[in-house]
Biopython code that builds the backbone (N, CA, C, O; Angstrom):
import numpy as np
from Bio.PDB.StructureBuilder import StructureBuilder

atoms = [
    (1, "UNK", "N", (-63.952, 22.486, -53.996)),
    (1, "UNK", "CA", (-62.545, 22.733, -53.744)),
    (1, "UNK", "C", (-61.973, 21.837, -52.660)),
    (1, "UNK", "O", (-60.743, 21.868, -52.702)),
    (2, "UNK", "N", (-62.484, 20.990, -51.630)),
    (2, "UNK", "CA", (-62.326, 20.306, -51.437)),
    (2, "UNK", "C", (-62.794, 18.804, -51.202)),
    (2, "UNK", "O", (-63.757, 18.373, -50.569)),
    (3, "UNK", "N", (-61.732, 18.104, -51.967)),
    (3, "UNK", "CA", (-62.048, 17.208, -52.299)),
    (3, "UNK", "C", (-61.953, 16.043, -51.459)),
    (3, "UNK", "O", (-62.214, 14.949, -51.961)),
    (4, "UNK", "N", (-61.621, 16.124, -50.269)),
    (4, "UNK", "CA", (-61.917, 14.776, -49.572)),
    (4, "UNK", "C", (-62.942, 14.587, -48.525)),
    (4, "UNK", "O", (-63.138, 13.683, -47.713)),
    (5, "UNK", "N", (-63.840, 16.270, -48.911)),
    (5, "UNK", "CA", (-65.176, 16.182, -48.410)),
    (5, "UNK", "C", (-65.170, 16.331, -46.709)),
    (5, "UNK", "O", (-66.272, 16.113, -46.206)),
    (6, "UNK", "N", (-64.235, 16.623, -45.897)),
    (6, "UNK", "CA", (-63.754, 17.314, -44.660)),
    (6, "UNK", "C", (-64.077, 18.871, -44.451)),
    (6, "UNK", "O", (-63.380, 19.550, -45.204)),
    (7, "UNK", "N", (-64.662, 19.388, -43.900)),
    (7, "UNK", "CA", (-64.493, 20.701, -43.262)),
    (7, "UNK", "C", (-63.489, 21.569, -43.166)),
    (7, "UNK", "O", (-62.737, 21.413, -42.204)),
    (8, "UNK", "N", (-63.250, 22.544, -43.992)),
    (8, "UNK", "CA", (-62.012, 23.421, -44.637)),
    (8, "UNK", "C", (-61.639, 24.062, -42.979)),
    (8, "UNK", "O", (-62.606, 24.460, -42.330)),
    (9, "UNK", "N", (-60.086, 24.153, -42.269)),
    (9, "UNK", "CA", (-59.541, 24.414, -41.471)),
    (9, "UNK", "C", (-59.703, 26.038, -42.058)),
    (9, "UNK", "O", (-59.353, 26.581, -43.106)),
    (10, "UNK", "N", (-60.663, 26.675, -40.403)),
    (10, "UNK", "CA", (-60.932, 28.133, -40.510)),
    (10, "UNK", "C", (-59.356, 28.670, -40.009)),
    (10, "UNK", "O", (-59.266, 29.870, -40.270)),
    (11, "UNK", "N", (-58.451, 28.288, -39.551)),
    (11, "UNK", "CA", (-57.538, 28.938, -39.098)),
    (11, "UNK", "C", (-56.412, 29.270, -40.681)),
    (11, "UNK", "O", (-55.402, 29.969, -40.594)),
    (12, "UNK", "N", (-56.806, 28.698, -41.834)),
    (12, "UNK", "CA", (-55.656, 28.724, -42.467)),
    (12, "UNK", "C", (-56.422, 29.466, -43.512)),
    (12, "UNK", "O", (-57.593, 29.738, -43.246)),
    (13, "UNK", "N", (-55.867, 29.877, -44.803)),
    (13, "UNK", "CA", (-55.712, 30.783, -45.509)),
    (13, "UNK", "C", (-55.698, 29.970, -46.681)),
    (13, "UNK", "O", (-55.099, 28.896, -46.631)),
    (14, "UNK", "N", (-56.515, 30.480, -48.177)),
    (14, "UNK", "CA", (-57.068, 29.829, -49.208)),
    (14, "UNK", "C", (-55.767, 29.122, -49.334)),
    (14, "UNK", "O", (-55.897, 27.917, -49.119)),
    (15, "UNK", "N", (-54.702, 29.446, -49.580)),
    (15, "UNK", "CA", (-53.809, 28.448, -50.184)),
    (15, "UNK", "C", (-53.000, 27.655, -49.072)),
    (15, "UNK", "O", (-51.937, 27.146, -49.428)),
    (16, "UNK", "N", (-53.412, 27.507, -47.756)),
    (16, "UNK", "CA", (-53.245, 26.818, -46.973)),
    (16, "UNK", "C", (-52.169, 26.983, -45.693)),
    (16, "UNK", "O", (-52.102, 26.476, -44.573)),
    (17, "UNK", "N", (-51.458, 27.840, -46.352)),
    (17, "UNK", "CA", (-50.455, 28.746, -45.088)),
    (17, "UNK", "C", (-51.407, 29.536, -43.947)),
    (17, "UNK", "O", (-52.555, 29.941, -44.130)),
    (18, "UNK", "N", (-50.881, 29.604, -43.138)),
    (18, "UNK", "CA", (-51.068, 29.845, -41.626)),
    (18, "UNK", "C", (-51.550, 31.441, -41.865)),
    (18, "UNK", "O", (-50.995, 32.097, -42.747)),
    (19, "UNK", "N", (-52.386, 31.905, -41.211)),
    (19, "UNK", "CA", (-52.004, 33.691, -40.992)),
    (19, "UNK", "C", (-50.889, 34.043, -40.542)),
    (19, "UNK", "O", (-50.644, 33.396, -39.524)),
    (20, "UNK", "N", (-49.958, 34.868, -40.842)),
    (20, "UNK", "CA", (-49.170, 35.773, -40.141)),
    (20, "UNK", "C", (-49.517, 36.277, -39.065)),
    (20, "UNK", "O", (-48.560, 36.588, -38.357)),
    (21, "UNK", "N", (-50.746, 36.539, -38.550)),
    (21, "UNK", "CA", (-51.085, 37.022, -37.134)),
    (21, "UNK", "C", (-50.975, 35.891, -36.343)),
    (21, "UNK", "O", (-50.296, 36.038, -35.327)),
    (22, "UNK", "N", (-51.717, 34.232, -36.641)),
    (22, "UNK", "CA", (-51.661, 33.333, -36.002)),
    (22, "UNK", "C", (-50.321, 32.838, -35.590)),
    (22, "UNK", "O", (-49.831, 32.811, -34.461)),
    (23, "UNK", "N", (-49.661, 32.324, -37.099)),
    (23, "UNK", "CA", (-47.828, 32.116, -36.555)),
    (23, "UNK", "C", (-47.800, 33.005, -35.316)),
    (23, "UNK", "O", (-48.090, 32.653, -34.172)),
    (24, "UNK", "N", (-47.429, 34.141, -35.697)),
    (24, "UNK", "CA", (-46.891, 35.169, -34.611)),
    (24, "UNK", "C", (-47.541, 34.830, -33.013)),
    (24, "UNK", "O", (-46.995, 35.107, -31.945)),
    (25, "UNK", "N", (-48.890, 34.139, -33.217)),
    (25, "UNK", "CA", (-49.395, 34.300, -31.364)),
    (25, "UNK", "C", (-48.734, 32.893, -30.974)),
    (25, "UNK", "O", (-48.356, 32.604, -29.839)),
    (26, "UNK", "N", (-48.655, 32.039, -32.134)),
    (26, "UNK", "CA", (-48.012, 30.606, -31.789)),
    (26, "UNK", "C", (-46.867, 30.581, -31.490)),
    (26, "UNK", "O", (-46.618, 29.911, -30.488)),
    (27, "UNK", "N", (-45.557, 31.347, -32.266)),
    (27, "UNK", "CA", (-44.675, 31.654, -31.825)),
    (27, "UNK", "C", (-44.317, 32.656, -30.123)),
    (27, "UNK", "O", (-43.310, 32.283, -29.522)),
    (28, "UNK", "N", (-44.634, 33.105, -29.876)),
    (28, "UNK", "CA", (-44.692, 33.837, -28.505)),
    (28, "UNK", "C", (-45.493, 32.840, -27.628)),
    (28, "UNK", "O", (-45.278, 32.935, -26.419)),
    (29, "UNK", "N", (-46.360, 31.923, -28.024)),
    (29, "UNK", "CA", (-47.052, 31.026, -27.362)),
    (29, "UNK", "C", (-45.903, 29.916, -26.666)),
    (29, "UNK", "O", (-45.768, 29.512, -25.511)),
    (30, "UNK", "N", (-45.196, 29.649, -27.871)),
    (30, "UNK", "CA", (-44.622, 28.373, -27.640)),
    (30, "UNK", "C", (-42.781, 28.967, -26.827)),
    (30, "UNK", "O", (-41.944, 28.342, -26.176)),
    (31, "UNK", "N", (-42.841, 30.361, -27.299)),
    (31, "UNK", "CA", (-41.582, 30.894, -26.394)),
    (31, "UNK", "C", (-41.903, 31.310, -25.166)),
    (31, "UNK", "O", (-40.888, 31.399, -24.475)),
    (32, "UNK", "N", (-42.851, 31.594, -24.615)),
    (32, "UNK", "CA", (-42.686, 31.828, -23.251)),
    (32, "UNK", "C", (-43.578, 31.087, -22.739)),
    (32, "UNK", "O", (-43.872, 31.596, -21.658)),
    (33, "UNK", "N", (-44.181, 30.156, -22.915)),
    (33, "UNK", "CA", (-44.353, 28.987, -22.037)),
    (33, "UNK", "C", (-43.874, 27.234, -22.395)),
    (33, "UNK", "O", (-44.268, 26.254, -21.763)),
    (34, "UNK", "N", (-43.223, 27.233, -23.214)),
    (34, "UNK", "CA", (-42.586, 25.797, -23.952)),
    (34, "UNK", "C", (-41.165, 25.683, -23.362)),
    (34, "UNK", "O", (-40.387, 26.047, -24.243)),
    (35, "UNK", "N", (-40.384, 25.271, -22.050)),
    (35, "UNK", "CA", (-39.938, 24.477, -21.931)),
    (35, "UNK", "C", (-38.888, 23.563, -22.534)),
    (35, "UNK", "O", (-37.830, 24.191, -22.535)),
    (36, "UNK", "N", (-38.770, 22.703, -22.898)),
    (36, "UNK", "CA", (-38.403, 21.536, -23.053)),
    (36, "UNK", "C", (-37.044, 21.005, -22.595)),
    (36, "UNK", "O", (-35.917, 21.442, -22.827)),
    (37, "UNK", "N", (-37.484, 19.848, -21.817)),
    (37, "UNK", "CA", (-35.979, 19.400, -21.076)),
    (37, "UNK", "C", (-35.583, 18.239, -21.775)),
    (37, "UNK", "O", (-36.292, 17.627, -22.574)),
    (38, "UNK", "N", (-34.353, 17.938, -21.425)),
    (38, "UNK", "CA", (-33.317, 16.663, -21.941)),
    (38, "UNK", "C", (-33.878, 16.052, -20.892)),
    (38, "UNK", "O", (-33.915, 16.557, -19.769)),
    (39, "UNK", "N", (-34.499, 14.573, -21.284)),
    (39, "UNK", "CA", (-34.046, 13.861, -19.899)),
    (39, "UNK", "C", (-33.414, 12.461, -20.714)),
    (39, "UNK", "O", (-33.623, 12.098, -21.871)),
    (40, "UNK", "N", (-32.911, 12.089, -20.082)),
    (40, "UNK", "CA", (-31.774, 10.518, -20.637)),
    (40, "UNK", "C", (-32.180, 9.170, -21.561)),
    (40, "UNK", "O", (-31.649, 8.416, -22.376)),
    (41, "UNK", "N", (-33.788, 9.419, -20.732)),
    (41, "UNK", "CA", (-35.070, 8.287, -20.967)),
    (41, "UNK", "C", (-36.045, 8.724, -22.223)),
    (41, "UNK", "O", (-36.865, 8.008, -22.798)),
    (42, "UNK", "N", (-35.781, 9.852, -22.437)),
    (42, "UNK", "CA", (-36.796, 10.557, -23.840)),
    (42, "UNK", "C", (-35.770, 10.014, -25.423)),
    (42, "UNK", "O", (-36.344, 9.671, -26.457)),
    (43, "UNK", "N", (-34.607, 10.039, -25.318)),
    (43, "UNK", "CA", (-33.935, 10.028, -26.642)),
    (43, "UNK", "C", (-32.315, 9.321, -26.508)),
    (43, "UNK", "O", (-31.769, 9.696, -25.471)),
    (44, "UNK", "N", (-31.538, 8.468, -27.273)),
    (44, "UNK", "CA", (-30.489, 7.740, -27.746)),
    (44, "UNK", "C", (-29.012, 8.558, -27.038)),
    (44, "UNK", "O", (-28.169, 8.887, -27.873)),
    (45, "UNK", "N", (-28.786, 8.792, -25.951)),
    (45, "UNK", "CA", (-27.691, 9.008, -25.615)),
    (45, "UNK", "C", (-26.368, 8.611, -26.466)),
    (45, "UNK", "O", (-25.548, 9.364, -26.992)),
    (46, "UNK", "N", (-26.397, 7.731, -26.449)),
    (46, "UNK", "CA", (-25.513, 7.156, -27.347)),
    (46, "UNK", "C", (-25.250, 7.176, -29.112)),
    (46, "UNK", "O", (-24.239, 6.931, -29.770)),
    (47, "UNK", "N", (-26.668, 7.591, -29.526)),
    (47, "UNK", "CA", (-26.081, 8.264, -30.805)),
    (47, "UNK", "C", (-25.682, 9.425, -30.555)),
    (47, "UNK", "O", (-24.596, 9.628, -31.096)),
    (48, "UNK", "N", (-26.039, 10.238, -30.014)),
    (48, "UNK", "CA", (-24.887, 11.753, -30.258)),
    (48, "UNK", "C", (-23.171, 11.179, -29.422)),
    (48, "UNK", "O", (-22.142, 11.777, -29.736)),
    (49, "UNK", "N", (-23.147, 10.500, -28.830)),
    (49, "UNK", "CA", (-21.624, 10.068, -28.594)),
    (49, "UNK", "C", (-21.047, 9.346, -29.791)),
    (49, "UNK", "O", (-19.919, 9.594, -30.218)),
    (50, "UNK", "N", (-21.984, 8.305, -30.400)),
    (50, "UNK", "CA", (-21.073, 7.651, -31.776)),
    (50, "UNK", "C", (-21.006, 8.373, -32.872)),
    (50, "UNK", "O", (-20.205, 7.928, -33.695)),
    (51, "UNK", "N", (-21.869, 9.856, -33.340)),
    (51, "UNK", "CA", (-22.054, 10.629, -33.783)),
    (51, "UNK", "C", (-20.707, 11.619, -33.754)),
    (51, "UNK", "O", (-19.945, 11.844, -34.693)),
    (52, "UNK", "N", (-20.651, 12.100, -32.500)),
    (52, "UNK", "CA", (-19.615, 12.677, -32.400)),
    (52, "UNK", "C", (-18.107, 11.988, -32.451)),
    (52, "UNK", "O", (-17.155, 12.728, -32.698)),
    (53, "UNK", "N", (-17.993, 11.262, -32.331)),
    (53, "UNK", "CA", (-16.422, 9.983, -32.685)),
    (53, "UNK", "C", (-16.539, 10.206, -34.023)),
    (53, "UNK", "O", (-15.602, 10.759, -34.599)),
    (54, "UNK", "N", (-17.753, 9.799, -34.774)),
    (54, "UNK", "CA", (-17.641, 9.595, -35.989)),
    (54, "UNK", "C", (-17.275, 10.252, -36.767)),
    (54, "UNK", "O", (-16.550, 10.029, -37.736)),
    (55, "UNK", "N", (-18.018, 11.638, -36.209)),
    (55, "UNK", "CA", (-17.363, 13.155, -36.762)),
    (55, "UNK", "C", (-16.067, 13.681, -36.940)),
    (55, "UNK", "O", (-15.570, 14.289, -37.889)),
    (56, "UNK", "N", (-15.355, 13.133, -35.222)),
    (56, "UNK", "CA", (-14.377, 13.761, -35.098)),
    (56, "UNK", "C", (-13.478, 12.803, -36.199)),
    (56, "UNK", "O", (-12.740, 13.203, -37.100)),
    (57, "UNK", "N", (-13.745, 11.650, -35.875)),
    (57, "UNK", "CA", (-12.655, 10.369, -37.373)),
    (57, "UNK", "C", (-12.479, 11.092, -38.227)),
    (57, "UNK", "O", (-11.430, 11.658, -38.536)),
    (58, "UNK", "N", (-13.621, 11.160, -38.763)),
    (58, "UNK", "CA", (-13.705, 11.417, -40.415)),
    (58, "UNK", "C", (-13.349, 12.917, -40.711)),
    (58, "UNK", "O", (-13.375, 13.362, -41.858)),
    (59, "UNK", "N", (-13.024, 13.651, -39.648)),
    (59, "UNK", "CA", (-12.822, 15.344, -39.996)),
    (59, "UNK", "C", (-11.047, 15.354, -39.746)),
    (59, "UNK", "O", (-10.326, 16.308, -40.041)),
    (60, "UNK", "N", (-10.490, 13.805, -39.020)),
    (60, "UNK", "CA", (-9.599, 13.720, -38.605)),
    (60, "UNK", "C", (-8.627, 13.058, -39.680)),
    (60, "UNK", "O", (-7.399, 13.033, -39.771)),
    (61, "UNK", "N", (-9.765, 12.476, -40.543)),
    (61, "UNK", "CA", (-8.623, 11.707, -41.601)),
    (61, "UNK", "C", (-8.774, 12.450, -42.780)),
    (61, "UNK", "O", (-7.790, 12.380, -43.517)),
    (62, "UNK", "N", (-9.829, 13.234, -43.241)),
    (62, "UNK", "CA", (-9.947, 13.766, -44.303)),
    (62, "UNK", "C", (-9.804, 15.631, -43.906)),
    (62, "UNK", "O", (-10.572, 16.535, -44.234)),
    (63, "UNK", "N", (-8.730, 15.682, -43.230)),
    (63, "UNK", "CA", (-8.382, 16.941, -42.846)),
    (63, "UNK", "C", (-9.242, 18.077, -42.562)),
    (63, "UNK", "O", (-8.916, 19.251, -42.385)),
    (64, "UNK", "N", (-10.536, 17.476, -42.547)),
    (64, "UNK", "CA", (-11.881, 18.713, -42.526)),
    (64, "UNK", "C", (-11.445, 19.674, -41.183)),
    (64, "UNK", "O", (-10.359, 19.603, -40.609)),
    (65, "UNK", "N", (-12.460, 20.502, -40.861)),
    (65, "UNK", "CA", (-12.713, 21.157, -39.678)),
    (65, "UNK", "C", (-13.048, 20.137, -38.966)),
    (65, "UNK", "O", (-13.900, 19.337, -39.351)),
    (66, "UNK", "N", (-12.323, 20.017, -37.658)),
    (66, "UNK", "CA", (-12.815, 19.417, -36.635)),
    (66, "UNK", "C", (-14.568, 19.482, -35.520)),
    (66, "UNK", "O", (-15.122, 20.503, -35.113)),
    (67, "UNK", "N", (-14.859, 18.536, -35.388)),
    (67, "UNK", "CA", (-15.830, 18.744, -34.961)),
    (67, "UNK", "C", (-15.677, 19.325, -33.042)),
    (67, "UNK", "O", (-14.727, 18.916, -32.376)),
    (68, "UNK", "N", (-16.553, 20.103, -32.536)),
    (68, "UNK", "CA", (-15.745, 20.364, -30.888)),
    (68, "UNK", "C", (-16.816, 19.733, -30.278)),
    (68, "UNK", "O", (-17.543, 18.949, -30.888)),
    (69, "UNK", "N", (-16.979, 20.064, -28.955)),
    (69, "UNK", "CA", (-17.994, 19.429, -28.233)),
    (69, "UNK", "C", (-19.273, 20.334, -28.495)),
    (69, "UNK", "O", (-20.406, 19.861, -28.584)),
    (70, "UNK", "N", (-18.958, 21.752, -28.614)),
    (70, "UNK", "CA", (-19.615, 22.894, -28.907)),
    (70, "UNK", "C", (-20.710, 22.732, -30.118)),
    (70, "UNK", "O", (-21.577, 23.605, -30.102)),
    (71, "UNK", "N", (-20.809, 21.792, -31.129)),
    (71, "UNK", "CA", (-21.029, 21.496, -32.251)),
    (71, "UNK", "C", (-22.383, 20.265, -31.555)),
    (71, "UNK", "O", (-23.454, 20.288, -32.161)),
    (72, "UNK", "N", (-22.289, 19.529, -30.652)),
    (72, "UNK", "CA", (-22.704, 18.467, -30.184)),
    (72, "UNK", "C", (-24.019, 19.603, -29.233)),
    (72, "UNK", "O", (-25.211, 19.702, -29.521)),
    (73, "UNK", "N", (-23.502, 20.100, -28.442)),
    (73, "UNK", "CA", (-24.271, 21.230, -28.006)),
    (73, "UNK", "C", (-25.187, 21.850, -28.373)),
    (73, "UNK", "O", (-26.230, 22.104, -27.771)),
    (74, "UNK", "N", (-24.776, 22.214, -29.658)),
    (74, "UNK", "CA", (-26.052, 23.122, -30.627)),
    (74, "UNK", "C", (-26.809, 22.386, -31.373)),
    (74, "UNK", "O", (-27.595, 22.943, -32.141)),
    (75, "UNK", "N", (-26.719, 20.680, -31.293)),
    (75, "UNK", "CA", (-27.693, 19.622, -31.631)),
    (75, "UNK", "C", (-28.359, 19.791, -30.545)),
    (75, "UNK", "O", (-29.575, 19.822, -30.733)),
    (76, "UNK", "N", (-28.006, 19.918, -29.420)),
    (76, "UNK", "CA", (-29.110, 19.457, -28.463)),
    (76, "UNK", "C", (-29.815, 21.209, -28.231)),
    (76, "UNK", "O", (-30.949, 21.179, -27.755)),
    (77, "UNK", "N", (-29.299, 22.536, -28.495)),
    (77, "UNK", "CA", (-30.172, 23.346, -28.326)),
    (77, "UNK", "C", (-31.420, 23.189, -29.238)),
    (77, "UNK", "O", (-32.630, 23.350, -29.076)),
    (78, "UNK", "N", (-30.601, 22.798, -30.287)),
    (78, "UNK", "CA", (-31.888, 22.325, -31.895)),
    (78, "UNK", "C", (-32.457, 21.428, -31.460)),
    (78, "UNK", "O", (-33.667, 21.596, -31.609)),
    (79, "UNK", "N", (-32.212, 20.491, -30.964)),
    (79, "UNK", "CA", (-33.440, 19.730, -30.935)),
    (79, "UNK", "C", (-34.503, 20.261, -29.689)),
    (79, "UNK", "O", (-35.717, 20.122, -29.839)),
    (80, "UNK", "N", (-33.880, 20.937, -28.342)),
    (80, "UNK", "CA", (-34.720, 21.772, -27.662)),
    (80, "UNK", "C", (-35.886, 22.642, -28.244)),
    (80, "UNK", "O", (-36.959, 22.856, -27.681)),
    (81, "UNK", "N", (-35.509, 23.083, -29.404)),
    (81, "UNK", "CA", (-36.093, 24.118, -30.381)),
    (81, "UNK", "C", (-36.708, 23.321, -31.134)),
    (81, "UNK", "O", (-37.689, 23.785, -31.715)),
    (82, "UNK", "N", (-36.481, 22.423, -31.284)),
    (82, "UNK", "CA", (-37.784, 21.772, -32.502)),
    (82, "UNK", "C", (-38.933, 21.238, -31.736)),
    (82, "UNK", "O", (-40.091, 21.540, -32.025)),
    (83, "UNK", "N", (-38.483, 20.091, -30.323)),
    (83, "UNK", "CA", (-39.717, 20.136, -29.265)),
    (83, "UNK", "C", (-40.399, 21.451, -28.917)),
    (83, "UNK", "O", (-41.530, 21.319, -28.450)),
    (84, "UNK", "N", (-39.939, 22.703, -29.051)),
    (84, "UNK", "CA", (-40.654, 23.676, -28.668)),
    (84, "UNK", "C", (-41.671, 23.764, -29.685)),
    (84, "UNK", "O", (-42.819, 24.104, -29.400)),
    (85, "UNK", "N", (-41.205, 23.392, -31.200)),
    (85, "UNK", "CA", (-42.292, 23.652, -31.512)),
    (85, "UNK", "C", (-43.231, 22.918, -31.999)),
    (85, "UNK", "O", (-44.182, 23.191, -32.732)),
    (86, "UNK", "N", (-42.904, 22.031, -31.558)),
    (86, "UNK", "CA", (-44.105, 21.115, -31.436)),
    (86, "UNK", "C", (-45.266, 20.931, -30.008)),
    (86, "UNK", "O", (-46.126, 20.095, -29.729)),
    (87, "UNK", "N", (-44.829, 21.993, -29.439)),
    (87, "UNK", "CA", (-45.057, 22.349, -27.737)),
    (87, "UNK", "C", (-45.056, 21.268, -27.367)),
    (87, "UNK", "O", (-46.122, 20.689, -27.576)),
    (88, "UNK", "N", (-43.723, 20.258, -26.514)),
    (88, "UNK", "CA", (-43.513, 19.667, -26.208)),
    (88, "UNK", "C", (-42.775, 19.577, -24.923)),
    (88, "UNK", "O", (-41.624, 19.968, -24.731)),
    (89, "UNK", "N", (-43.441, 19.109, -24.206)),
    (89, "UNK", "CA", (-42.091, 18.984, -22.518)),
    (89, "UNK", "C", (-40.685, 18.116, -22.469)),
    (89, "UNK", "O", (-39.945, 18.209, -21.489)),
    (90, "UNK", "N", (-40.403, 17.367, -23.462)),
    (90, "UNK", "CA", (-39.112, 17.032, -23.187)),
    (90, "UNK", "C", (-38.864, 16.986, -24.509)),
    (90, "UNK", "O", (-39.844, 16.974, -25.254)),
    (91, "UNK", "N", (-37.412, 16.947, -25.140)),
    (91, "UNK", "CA", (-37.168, 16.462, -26.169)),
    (91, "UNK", "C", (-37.098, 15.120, -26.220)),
    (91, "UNK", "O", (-36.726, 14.407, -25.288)),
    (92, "UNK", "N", (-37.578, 14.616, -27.689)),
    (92, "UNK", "CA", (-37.809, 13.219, -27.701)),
    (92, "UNK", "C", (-36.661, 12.988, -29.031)),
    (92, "UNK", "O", (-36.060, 13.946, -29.518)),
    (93, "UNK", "N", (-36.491, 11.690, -29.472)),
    (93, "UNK", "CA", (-35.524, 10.771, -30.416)),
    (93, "UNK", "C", (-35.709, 12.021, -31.881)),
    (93, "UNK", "O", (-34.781, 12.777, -32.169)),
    (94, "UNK", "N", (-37.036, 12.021, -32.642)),
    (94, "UNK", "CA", (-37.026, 12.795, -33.597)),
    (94, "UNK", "C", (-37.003, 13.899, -33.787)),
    (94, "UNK", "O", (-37.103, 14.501, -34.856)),
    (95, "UNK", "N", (-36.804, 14.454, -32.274)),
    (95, "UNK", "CA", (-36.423, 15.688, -32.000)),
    (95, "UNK", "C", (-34.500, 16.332, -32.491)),
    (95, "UNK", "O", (-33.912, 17.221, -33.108)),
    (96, "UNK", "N", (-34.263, 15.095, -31.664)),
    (96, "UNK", "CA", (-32.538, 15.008, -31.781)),
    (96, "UNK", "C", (-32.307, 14.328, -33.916)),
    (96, "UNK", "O", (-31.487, 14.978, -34.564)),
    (97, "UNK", "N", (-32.877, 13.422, -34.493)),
    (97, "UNK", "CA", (-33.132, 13.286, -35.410)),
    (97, "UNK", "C", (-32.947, 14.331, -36.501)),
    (97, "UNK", "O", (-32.153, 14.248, -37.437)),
    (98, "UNK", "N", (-34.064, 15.645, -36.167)),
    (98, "UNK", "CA", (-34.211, 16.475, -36.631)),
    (98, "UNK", "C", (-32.800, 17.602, -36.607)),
    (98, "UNK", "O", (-32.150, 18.191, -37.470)),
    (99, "UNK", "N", (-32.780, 17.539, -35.608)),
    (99, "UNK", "CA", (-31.490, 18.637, -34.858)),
    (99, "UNK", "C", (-30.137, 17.864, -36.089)),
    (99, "UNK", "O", (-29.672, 18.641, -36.922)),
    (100, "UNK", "N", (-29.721, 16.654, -36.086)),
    (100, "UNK", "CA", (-28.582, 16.297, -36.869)),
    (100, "UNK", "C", (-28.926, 16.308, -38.130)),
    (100, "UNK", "O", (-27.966, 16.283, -38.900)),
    (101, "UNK", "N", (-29.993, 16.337, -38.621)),
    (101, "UNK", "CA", (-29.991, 16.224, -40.357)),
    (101, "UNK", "C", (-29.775, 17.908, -40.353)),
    (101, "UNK", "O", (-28.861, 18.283, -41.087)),
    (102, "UNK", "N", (-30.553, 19.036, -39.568)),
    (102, "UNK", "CA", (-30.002, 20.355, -39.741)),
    (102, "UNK", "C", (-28.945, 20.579, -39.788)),
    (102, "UNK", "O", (-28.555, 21.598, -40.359)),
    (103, "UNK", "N", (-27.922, 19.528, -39.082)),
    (103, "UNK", "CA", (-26.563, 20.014, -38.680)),
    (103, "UNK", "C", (-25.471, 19.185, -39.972)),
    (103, "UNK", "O", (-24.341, 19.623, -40.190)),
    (104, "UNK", "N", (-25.869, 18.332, -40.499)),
    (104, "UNK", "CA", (-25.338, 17.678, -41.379)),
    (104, "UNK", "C", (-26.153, 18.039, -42.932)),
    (104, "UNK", "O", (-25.781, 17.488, -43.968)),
]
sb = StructureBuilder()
sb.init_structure("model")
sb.init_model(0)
sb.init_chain("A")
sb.init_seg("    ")
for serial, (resi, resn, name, xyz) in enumerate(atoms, 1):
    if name == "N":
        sb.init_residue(resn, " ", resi, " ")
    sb.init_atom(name, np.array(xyz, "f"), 0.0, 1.0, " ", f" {name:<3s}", serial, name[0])
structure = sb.get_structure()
């Protein structure tokens, strides 16, 4: 059953999902001791500013909902949240990456 002749991962479950008990200690693992800060030098400042122009243009000419700053914000809590779970101390580029394809 397996075929690339590696040592079957005891933590996972015949069809390869996680235990439900494990998630659960990983999750509480990674919430009360995971962190993760913005710092300036980890990820593209400047795409979430041309990001957000771009937004606001295009919501501005094609009458959409406007984008607020508030919207820009909850990219960067998401991407806080995705370094968490990768237990990570700062957010990094594919962190923020991640955070805008959720948001778009």
């Amino acid at each position: 059953n397996n075929p690339t002749n590696t040592p079957a991962d005891p933590t996972r479950a015949a069809d390869g999902t996680l235990p439900q008990e494990l998630l659960r200690k990983y999750i509480l693992y990674a919430r009360t001791h995971i962190h993760p800060k913005l710092s300036t030098t980890s990820f593209d400042q400047n795409k979430l500013t041309s990001l957000y122009t771009s937004l606001r243009r295009e919501s501005a000419v094609s009458g959409g909902v406007p984008i607020a700053v508030r919207h820009i914000e909850s990219i960067l809590r998401m991407s806080e949240a995705h370094a968490r779970l990768h237990l990570r101390e700062y957010v990094r580029e594919d962190d923020v990456d991640a955070a805008i394809d959720m948001m778009l």
